[in-house]
N, C-alpha and C positions, 0 to 999 in steps of 0.2 A: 613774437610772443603770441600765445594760443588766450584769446577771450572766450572764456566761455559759461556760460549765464546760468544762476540756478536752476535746480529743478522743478521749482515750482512756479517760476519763468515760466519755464517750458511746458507745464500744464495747460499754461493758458492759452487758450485761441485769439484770435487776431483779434482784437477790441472789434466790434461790428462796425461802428462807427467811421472807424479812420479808414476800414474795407472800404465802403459810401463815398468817402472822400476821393479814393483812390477813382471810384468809377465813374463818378460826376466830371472829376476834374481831366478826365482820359474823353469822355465825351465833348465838355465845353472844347480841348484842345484841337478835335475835329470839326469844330464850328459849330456842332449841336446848339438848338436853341432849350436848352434846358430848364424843365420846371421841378425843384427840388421839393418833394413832399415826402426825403425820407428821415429826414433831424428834427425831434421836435424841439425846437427854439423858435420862439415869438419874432413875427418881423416885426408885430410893432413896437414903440419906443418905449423904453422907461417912461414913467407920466413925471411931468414936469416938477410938480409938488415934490418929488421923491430926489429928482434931480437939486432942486433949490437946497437941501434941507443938506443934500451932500455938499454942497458949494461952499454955505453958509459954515458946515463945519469942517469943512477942512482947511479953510482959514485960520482955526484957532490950532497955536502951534501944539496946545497940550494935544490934540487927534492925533500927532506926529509918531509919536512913541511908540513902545510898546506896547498890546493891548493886554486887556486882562485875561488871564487863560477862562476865565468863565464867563466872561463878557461883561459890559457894563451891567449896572443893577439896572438903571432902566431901562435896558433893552429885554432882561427878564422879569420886569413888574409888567411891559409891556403886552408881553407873548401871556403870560398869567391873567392878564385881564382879555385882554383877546380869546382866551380861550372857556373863561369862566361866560364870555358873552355868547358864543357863537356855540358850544357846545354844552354849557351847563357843567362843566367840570373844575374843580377848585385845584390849583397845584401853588406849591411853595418856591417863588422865585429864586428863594438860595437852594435848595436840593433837590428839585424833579423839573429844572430846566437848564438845557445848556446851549447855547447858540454855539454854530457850525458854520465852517467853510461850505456853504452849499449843504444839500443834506446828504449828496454822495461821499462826500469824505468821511460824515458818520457813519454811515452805510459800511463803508469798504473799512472801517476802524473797528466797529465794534467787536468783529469775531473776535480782536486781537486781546478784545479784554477778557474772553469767558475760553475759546476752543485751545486747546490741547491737542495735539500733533494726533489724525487718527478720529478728536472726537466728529458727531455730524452736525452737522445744519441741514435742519429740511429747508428748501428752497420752489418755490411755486416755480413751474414750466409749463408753456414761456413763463421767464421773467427780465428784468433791467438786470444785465451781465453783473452789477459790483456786488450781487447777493452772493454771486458762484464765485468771480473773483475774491472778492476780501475773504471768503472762505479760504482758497486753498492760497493763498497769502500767510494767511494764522496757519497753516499744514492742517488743517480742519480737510473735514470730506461733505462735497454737496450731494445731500441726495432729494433728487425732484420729486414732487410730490406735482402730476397731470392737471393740468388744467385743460377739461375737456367742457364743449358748448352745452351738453347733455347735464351736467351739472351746474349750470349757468357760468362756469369757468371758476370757481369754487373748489380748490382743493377738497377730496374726500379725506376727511380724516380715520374712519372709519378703516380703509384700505390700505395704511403703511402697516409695515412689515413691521411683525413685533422686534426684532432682532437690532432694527434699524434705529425705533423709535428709543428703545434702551439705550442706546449709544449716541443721541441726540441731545444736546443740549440747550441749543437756538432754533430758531423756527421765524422765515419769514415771511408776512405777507402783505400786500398791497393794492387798496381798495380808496377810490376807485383805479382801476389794474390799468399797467402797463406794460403789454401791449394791450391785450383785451380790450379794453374800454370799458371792462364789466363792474360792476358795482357790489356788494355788500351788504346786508341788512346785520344789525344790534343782534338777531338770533344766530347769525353767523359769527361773528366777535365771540358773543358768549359761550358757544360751542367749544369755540379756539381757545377761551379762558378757560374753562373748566377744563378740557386735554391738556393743556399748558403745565395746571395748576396740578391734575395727578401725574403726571409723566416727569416733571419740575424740568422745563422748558419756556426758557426765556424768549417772549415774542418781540418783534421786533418789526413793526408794522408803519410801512412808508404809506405817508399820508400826501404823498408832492403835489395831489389832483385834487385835495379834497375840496376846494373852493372852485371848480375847476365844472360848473355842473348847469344844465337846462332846464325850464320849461318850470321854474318854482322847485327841482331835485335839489335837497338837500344834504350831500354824503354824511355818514355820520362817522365819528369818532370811534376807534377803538375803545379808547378810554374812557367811554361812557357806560360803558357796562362793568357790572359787580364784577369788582376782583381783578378789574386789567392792571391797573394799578402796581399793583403786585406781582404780577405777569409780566411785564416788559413795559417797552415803550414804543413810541411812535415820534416818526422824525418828518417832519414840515420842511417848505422850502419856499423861498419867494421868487424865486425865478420864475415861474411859469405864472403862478395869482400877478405878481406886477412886470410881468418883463422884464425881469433884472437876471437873466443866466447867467452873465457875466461878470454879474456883483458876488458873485458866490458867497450868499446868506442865509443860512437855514439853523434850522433849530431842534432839539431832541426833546421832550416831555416824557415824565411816566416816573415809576419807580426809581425814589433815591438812590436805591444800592445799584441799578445799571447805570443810572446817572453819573454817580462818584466814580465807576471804575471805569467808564468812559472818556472821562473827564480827564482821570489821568494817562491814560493812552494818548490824549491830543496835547497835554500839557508837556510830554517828551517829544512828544512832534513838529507841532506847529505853536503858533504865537498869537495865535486870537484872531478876530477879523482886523481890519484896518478901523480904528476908532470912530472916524467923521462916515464910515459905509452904515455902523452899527444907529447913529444918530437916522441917519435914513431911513435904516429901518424900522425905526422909532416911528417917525413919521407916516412910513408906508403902513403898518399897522393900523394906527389910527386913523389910518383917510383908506381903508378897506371899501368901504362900501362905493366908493369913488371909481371903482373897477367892475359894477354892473354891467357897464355899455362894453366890454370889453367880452363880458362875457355870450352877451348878444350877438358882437361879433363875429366870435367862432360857433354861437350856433346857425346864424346865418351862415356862414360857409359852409356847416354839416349840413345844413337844408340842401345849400347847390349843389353841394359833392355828391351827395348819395342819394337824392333823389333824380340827378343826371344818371346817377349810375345805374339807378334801378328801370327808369326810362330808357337805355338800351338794351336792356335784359340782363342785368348782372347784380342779382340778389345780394341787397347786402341790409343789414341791421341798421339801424340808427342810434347811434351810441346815447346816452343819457349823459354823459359826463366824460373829462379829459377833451383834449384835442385830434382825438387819434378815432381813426374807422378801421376796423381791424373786419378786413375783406376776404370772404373765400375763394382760393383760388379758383378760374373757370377749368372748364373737360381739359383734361390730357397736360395737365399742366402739373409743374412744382411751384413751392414759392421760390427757389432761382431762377427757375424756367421764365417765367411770368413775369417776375420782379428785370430778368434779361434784356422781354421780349419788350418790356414795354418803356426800357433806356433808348433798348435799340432801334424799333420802331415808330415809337411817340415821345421820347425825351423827356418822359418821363420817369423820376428818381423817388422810389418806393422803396422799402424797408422788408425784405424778405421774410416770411413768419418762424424760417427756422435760424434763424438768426439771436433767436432769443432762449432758443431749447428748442428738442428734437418734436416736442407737444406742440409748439408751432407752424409745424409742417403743415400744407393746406392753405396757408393764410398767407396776406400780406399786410403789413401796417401802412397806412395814410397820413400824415401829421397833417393839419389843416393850418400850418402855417405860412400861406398867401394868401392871396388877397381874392374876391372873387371873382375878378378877371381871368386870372389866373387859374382857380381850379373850374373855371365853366369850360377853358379853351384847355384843362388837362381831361376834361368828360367826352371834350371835342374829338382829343386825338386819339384819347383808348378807342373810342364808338368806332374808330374807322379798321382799326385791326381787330377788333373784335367777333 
């Protein structure tokens, strides 16, 4: 018997990810002492508080069942007041919020509610692979819109193709950015609303970093400027703000009408979160501010990383936000060359820049998820090949 897999399968490139896996786990196999700085996942733990709160409720059998396709009410009066705090924006717990498997599953779901076989999604390059994916999933077509340094890594809206922009229907973007590490200002948002709002292009703005920031940076909200509202939405995640990747909890906000038709895309798919994870994340909400030292954390590490790095002569930025140093390649290099040289040399596991889109190329991503033992003695071993 001949298996043989759709076509739009077959569009896809190899998840980048499970690539990393492959190349890690071929190195540890050789007895490599490997330091992994190319998955961003938190080493450190769930915080305790968050833990208890799941214990406590999973104990009660009612958590057991089925969940609500729209999630508990209080896990959406939660995210609504959490939001009305931290950003000054007012949303209605029953129709412009919907809790999410993670915010990737909303991410790769939504195209399925708006694109048509053919229509486009503008898509920022680099970007997090389930923008391109979930696109051509829905037979939708991704077209990148450059993310270049010269424009602080800020899609030009200015410069898509009118031909394109007509056949567009979604639009997405993600501040502060990943890979980038780059950030976002309200006059950028508003830009992005008003082209949204004449070209009638539903934005769809991953926010997985926004809490995610240094030195008093405060990212701001899509949704805080006139008219985003009505423009799309934005989709939160707690995995990364509390270390829970593995809790897959995240949340969508913004315009009821993308909300409801979201909503029902996941309601033929999935089954809601696990009841007694949603109770936690009740709690993880409420005890936010309980995550400041957490955040100190990783800019202590970006101090070590990248001012070791810049102490052996390897120019590189100091991100403002995210966990990630998005590093220019050195002379005569690629980002695989580089991202090769320094498995194969320093055992060290980095994240190649084109990895994320062709506009990547030049770069390498950093996740600063060790410790700083660990990234002094990964500063240690690039200095020596370098």
């Amino acid at each position: 018997m001949k298996i043989d897999i759709s076509d739009r399968l077959k569009k896809l490139p190899p998840y980048l990810f499970v690539e990393i896996d492959k190349a890690k786990k071929k190195a540890r196999d050789s007895g490599a002492d490997v330091i992994d700085l190319g998955v961003g996942d938190p080493d450190m733990p769930t915080p305790k508080f968050i833990i208890d709160a799941l214990n406590k409720a999973s104990l009660d059998p009612a958590t057991h069942k089925y969940a609500l396709d729209k999630g508990l009410p209080g896990l959406r009066i939660e995210i609504a007041k959490w939001y009305k705090k931290r950003f000054n924006v007012s949303l209605d717990p029953d129709t412009e919020v919907l809790p999410l498997l993670g915010s990737k599953e909303g991410i790769a779901h939504i195209p399925l509610a708006f694109i048509n076989t053919n229509d486009v999604v503008l898509v920022p390059d680099p970007c997090y692979p389930p923008y391109k994916s979930g696109t051509i999933f829905a037979g939708g077509e991704p077209v990148v819109m450059p993310l270049r340094k010269e424009n602080a890594f800020l899609p030009d809206l200015k410069a898509l193709k009118r031909n394109e922009v007509k056949r567009s229907k979604m639009m997405f973007l993600n501040y502060p950015n990943n890979p980038t590490s780059s950030i976002a200002t309200k006059g950028f948002f508003l830009e992005a609303v008003r082209f949204a709002a004449k070209e009638n292009i539903i934005i769809c703005h991953d926010a997985a970093y926004s809490e995610m920031a240094f030195e008093g940076y405060r990212p701001p909200s899509f949704l805080e400027v006139d008219g985003a509202k009505e423009a799309g939405i934005e989709f939160h995640s707690l995995s990364k703000t509390f270390n829970m990747t593995g809790w897959r909890v995240g949340f969508a906000c913004g315009s009821a009408d993308v909300i409801k038709a979201l909503s029902k895309v996941k309601s033929n798919i999935d089954s809601g979160i696990f009841t007694a994870v949603q109770h936690a994340a009740i709690q993880a909400l409420k005890g936010i501010d309980r995550m400041a030292r957490t955040m100190k954390v990783y800019q202590s590490r970006r101090d070590v990383f990248v001012d070791g790095l810049n102490k052996i002569g390897w120019s590189v930025d100091k991100p403002k936000a995210t966990f990630y140093v998005w590093a220019p390649v050195i002379k005569r290099h690629t980002s695989i060359t580089l991202a090769k040289l320094l498995l194969d040399e320093a055992s060290c596991v980095v994240t190649p820049g084109n990895g994320f889109g062709p506009s990547g190329e030049g770069y390498i991503r950093v996740a600063l998820t060790r410790d700083e033992s660990l990234l002094r003695e990964a500063v240690k071993r690039i200095s020596k090949i370098l």
